[in-house]
C-alpha positions as CSV (number, residue, x, y, z in Angstrom):
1,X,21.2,-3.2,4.9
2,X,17.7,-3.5,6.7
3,X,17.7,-4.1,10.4
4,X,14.9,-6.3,12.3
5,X,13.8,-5.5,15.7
6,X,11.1,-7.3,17.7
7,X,9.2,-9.3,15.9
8,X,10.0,-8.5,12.0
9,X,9.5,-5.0,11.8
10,X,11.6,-3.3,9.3
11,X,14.2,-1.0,10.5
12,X,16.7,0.5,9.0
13,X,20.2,1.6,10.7
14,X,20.2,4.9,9.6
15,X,17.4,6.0,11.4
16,X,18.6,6.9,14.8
17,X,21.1,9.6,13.1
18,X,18.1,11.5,11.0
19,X,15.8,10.7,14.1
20,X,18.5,13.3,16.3
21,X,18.9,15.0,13.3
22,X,15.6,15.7,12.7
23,X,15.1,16.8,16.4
24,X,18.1,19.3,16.7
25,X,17.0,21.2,13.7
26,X,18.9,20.3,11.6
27,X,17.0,18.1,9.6
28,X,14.3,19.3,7.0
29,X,11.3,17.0,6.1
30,X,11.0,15.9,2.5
31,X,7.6,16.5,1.4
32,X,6.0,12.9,0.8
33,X,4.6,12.0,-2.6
34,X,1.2,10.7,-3.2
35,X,0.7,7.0,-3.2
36,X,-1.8,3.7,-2.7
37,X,-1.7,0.4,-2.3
38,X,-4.1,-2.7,-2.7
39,X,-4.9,-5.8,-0.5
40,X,-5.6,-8.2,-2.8
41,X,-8.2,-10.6,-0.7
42,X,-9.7,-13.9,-2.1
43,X,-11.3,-16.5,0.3
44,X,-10.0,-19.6,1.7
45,X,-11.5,-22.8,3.8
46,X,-9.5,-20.8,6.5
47,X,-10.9,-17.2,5.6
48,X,-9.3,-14.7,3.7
49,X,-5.7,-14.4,2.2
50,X,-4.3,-11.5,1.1
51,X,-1.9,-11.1,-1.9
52,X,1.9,-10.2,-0.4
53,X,4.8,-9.6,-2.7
54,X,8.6,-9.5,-1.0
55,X,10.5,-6.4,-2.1
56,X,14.0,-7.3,-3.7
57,X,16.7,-7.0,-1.2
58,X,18.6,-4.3,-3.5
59,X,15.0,-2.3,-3.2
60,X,16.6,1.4,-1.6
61,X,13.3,1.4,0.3
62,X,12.1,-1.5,2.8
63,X,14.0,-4.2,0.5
64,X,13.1,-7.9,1.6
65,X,9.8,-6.5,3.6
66,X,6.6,-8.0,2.7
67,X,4.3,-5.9,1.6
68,X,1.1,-4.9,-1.1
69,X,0.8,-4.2,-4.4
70,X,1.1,-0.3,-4.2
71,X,3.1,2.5,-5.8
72,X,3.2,6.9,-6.8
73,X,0.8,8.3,-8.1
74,X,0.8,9.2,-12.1
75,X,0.1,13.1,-11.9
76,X,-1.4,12.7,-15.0
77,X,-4.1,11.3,-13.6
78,X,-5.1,14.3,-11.4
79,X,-7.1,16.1,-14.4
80,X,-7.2,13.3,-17.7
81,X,-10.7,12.3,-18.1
82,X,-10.6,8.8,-16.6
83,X,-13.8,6.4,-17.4
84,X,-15.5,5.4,-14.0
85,X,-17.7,3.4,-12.5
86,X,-18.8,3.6,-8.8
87,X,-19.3,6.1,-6.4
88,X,-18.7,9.8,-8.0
89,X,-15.2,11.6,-7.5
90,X,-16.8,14.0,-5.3
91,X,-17.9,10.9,-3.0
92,X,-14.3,9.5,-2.9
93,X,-12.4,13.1,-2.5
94,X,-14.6,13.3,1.0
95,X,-13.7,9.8,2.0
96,X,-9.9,10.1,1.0
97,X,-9.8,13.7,2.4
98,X,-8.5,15.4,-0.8
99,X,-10.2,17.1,-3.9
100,X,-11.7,15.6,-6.3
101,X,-8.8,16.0,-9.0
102,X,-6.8,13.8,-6.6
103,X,-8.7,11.6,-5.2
104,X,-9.1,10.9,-8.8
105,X,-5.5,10.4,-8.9
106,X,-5.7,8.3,-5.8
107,X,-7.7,5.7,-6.6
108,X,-6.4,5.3,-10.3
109,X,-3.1,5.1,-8.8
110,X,-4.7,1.9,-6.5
111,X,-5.9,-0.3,-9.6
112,X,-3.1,0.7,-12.1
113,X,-0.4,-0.5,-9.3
114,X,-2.7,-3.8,-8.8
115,X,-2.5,-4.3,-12.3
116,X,1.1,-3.5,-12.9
117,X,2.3,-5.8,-9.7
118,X,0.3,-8.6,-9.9
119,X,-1.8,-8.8,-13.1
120,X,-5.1,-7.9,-11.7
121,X,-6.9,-5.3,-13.1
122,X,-10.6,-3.9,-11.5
123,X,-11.9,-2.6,-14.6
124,X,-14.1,-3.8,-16.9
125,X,-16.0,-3.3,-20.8
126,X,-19.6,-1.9,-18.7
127,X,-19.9,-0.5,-15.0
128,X,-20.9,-3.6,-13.3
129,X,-19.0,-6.0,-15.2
130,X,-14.8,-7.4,-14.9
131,X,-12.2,-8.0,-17.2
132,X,-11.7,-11.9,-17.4
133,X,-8.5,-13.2,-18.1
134,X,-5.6,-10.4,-18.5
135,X,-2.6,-12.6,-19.4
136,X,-1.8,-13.0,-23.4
137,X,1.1,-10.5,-25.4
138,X,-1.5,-7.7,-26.3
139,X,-2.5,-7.4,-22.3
140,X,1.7,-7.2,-21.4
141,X,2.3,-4.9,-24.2
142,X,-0.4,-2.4,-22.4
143,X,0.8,-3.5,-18.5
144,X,4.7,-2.5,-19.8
145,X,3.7,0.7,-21.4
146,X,2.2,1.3,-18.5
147,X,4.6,0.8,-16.0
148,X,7.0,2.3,-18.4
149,X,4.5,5.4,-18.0
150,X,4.6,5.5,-21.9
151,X,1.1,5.5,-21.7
152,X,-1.4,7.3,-18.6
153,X,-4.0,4.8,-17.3
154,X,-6.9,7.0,-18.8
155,X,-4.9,6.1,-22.3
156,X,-5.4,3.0,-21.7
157,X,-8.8,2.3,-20.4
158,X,-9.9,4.4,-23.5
159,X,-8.6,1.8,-25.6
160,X,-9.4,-0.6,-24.2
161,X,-13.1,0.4,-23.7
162,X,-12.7,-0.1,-20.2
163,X,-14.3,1.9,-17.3
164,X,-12.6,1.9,-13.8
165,X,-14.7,0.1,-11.0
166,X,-14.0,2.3,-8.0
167,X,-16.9,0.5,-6.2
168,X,-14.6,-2.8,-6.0
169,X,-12.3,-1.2,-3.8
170,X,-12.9,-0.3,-0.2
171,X,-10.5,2.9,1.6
172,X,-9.3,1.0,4.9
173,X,-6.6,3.3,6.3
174,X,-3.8,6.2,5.6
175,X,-0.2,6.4,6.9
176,X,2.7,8.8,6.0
177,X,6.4,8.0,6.2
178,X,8.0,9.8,9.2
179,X,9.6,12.9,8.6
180,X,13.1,11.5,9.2
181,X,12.8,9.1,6.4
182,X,14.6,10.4,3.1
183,X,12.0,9.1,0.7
184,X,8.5,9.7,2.0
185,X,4.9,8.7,0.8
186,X,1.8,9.7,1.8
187,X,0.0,6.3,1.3
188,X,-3.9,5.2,1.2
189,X,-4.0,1.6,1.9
190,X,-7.5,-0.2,-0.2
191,X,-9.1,-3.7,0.2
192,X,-10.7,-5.2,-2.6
193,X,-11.4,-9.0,-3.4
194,X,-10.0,-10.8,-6.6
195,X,-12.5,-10.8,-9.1
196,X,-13.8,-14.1,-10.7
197,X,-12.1,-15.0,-13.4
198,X,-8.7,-13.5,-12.6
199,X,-5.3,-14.9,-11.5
200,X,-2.5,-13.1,-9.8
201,X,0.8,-13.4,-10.8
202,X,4.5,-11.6,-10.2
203,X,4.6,-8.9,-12.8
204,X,6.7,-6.8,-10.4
205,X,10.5,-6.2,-11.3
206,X,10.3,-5.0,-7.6
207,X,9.7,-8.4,-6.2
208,X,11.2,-11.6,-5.9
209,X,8.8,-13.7,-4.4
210,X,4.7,-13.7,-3.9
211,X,2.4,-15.8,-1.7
212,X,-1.3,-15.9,-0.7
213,X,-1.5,-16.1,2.8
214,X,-4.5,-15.3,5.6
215,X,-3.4,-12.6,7.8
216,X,-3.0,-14.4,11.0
217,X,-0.6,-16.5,9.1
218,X,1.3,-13.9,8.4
219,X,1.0,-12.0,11.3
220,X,2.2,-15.1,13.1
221,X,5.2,-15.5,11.2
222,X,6.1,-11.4,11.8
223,X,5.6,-11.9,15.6
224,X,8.5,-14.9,15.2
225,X,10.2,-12.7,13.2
226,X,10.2,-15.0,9.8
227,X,8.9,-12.3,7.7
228,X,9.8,-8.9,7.5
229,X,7.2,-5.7,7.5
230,X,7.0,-2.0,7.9
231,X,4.9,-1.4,10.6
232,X,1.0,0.0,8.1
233,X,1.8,-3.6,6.6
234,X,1.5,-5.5,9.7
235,X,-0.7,-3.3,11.6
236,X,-3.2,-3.5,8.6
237,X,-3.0,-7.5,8.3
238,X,-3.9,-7.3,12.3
239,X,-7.1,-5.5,11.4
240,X,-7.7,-7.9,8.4
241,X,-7.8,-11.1,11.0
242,X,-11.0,-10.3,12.2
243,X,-12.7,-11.0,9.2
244,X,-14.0,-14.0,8.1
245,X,-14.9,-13.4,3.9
246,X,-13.5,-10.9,1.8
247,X,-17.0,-9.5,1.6
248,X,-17.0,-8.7,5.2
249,X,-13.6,-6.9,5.3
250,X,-14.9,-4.7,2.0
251,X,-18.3,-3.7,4.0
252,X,-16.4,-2.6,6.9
253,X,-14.3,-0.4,5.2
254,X,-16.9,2.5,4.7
255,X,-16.7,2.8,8.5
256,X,-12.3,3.0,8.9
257,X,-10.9,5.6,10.7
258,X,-8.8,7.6,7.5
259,X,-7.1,9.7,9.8
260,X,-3.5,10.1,9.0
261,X,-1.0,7.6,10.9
262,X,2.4,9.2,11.5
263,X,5.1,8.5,13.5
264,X,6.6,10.5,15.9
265,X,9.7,11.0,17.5
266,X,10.4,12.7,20.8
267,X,13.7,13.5,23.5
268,X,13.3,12.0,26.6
269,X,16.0,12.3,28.9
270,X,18.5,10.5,27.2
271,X,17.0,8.6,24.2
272,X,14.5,9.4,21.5
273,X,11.1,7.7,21.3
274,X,9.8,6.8,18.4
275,X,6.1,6.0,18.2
276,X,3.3,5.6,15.7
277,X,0.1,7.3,17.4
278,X,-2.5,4.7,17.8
279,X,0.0,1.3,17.7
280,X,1.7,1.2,20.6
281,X,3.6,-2.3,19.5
282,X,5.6,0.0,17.6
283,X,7.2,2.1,20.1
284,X,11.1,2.1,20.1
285,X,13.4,3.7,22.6
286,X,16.7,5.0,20.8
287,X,19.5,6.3,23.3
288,X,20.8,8.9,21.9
289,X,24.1,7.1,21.6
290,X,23.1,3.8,20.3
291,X,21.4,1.5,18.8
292,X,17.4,1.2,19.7
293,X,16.3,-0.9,22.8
């Protein structure tokens, strides 16, 4: 069961009881897990749209939010020789704020996921060039092997003669799950635009719908509480409205704040406030009783 408050924001009921939990002591964090997602952006007459995917109702975590193409990191991936294209490891563990072996991790993590969710794969036979066309058996047999993790992306771009095009994607923010939440990630959230050539498609058994739609569409139908979100998803397609090609979203990204976004929550007088520092929109007042307000 997923609960909506204003707008669409994802809620679940549970959280009130970990959120007291979690401030009496009695409550121990779970470490999150390492994980990125992708904005998939093409252009329209009306700007951008970006790539959305709803999870599956039955999904244990956020299921019928919209979100990205996004999922865990492979750990294999930390210290497998990967071919790359783009700026160096060393460049990318300084923009992601980790070491090199993960922000190696990090970014494979964002193109395998794109590929695995929606058939789009930013990689291609020579370090400025892109895969064309990815559909046909021999390209599913390598996307189900790798969602299957039966074979580590470095596997596969090896066969494939493929070398990873880091410079396609653009590091736009970071958020972590609260601590309260039983299944946290530490998340990196890209933009990158679909390449020429390509078509997306639902290749996620996570999701059971897709759309392309500009972000102030979509933030539109969140604020009228039509479609569901978890507040990074929402609070990134805000950010995304202010840009008018997909080329101008990927040049700002050098210049985004990557400083962690987590939520906090606090006892005041008689309720807990819940907040997400920098997105005030978010703020929820729990009594300590009841249900939020």
């Amino acid at each position: 069961m997923v609960n909506a408050q204003a707008g669409g924001q994802w809620y679940p009921p549970e959280w009130p009881e970990r959120i007291r939990a979690l401030a009496d002591g009695g409550l121990t964090p779970v470490v999150p897990k390492r994980a990125a997602t992708v904005m998939l952006l093409k252009d329209t007459g009306d700007g951008p749209a970006v790539y959305m995917l709803r999870r599956r109702a039955s999904m244990a975590f956020a299921g019928g939010a919209y979100a990205y193409p996004g999922g865990g990191v492979d750990p294999r991936d930390d210290d497998r020789h990967v071919r790359w294209a783009g700026p160096s490891r060393a460049w990318w563990a300084d923009r992601l704020g980790v070491d090199g072996a993960q922000a190696q991790a990090i970014v494979c993590a964002a193109v395998r996921e794109t590929y695995e969710e929606a058939g789009v794969l930013l990689a291609g036979p020579t370090p400025d060039s892109v895969v064309g066309d990815t559909t046909g058996d021999d390209w599913e047999a390598d996307r189900a092997a790798l969602v299957a993790r039966e074979t580590s992306f470095a596997e596969f771009l090896d066969r494939r003669g493929l070398v990873l095009r880091s410079d396609l994607l653009g590091a736009w923010t970071r958020w972590i799950t609260p601590e309260f939440e039983p299944r946290r990630y530490d998340t990196w959230f890209f933009v990158a635009a679909l390449p020429a050539g390509q078509r997306t498609r639902n290749a996620s058994t996570e999701a059971d719908r897709t759309v392309w739609i500009t972000p102030r569409a979509a933030a539109g139908a969140y604020d009228r509480g039509e479609l569901l979100m978890m507040p990074p998803t929402i609070a990134t397609l805000r950010r995304l409205a202010a840009y008018g090609t997909a080329a101008e979203a990927l040049d700002a990204a050098p210049e985004r704040d990557l400083t962690p976004v987590l939520a906090t929550a606090r006892l005041v007088g008689g309720e807990i406030v819940l907040s997400w520092p920098g997105h005030d929109e978010f703020t929820q007042h729990i009594p300590t009783g009841g249900a939020p307000a």
